[in-house]
Structures are given as structure tokens and as C-alpha cells.
N, C-alpha and C positions, 0 to 999 in steps of 0.2 A: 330548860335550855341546856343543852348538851357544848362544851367546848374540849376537842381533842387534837393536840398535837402530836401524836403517834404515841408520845410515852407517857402521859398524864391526860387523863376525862378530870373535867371538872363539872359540876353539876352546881347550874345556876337558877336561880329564883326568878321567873319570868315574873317581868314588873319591876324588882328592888335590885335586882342585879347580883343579891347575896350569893357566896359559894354555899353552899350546901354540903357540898362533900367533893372531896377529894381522891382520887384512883389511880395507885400508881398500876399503869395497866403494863411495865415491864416487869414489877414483882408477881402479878395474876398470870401472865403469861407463860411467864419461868424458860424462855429462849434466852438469855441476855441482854444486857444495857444498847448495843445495837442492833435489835431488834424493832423493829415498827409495827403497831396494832390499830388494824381500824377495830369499830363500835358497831357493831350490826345489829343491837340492840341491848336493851335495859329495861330493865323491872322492878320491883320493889327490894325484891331478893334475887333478880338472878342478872347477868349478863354475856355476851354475846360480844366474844374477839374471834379476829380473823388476823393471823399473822404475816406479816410481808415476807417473810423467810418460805413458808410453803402453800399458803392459803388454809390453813386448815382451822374452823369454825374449832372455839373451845366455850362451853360452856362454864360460867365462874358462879358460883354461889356470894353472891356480895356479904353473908353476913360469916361464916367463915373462912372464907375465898379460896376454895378448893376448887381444883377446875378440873378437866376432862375435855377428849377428845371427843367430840358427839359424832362422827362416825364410830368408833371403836366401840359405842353403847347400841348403835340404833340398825348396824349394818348386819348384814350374815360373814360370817366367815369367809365367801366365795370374791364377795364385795369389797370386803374388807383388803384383801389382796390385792384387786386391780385396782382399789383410793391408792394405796401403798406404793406400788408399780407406776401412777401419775404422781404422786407428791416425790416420788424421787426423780423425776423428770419435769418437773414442775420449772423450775427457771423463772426471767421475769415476769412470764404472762402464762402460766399453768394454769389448768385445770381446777388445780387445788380436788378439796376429797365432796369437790362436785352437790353440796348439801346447800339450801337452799330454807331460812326457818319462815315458816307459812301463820303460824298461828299459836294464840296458847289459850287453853279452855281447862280453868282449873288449875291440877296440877301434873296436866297433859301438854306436852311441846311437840310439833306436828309439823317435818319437816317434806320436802320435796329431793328425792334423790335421782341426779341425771346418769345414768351409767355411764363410763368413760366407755363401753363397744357400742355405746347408742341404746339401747334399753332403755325403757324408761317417760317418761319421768314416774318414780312409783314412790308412794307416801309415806313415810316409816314415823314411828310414836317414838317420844321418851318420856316415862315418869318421875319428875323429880323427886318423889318420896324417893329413889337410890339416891340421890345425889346427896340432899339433907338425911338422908338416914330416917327420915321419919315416915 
């Protein structure tokens, strides 16, 4: 069971109620102490914030908690400029960098990208072996 108040997940033991682990998700995030993160997902090792500042999907590694921007891994160049061009227009209800995560097979992350000019939706990969270095 999952509990998050924007700036700490805590990770509870269905059944006993125990925490299991604790995440400060404003030191993962690295925007600031007023900053807000939802959870858009969790794994053994990885996770899945989305920042209230611009929307933009950051992938964390839980076990040495290096994060990245998963457009800037999984987009083209061309792409990568129009995310950029909404997340600085983004406000309270943007667009954000439009990424969408579908699935994980392996050590394969398989997301859905909406174009901000309507293109789309087209499926782009990331392999964690960059992320872990392994």
C-alpha cells in the first residue's frame, strides 16, 4: 500500500500495517522543499514522479536514487523541443512532456508519447540497463 502526501511515499505492509520504507520524494525530485510529486508508479528498483511545478514524468532509480527526465532519454531531438516549448507554458493545468508509462517487460519501460501539434500517440522504449549503468 502506497501513502503519499506530495513530499514523502511511504510504503506500507498490506495486512500489518508496517512501513516498509520511507521516500523522501522532494530529495528524489531535486525541484525544492515547495515542490509537490505525485507517484505514477513503483517497482522493486525503479520509480515514477511527476512534478506539480511542470508535469514532467522523472524516472528514480530507488536503490541509488538517481533520477532523469524520461522525455530527454526516450524522445528525438525535434520532440524534445516542442515537450520544452509546453513545459514552459505549462501553468496550472499543462500539458506537461505529454508521456504516458504503458508497461515494463524486463528491463524494458514502454511508454506512449502524445505530440503537443496532435501527432501521435507513438510508443517510445527506455532501457534501464543506462539508468543502473548495468
Amino acid at each position: 500500500i502506497l501513502m503519499n502526501d506530495s513530499k514523502t511515499l511511504r510504503v506500507i505492509e498490506d495486512g500489518t500495517g508496517n512501513v516498509l520504507d520511507t521516500i523522501d520524494l522532494v530529495k528524489l525530485g531535486g525541484l525544492g522543499a515547495d515542490k509537490k510529486y505525485s507517484v505514477e508508479g513503483i517497482d522493486d528498483d525503479i520509480l515514477f514522479l511527476r512534478s506539480s511545478r511542470n508535469y514532467e514524468l522523472l524516472l528514480v532509480d530507488r536503490h541509488t536514487q538517481r533520477s532523469l527526465a524520461v522525455y530527454k532519454e526516450v524522445l528525438s531531438a525535434a520532440q524534445q523541443k516542442e515537450v520544452e516549448m509546453e513545459l514552459a507554458d505549462s501553468g496550472p493545468f499543462g500539458g506537461g512532456d505529454r508521456l504516458t508509462f504503458k508497461k515494463r517487460v524486463g528491463n524494458l519501460l514502454f511508454f506512449n508519447f502524445q505530440s503537443p501539434t496532435g501527432e501521435g500517440p507513438s510508443s517510445v522504449t527506455y532501457d534501464l540497463s543506462k539508468l543502473s549503468g548495468k
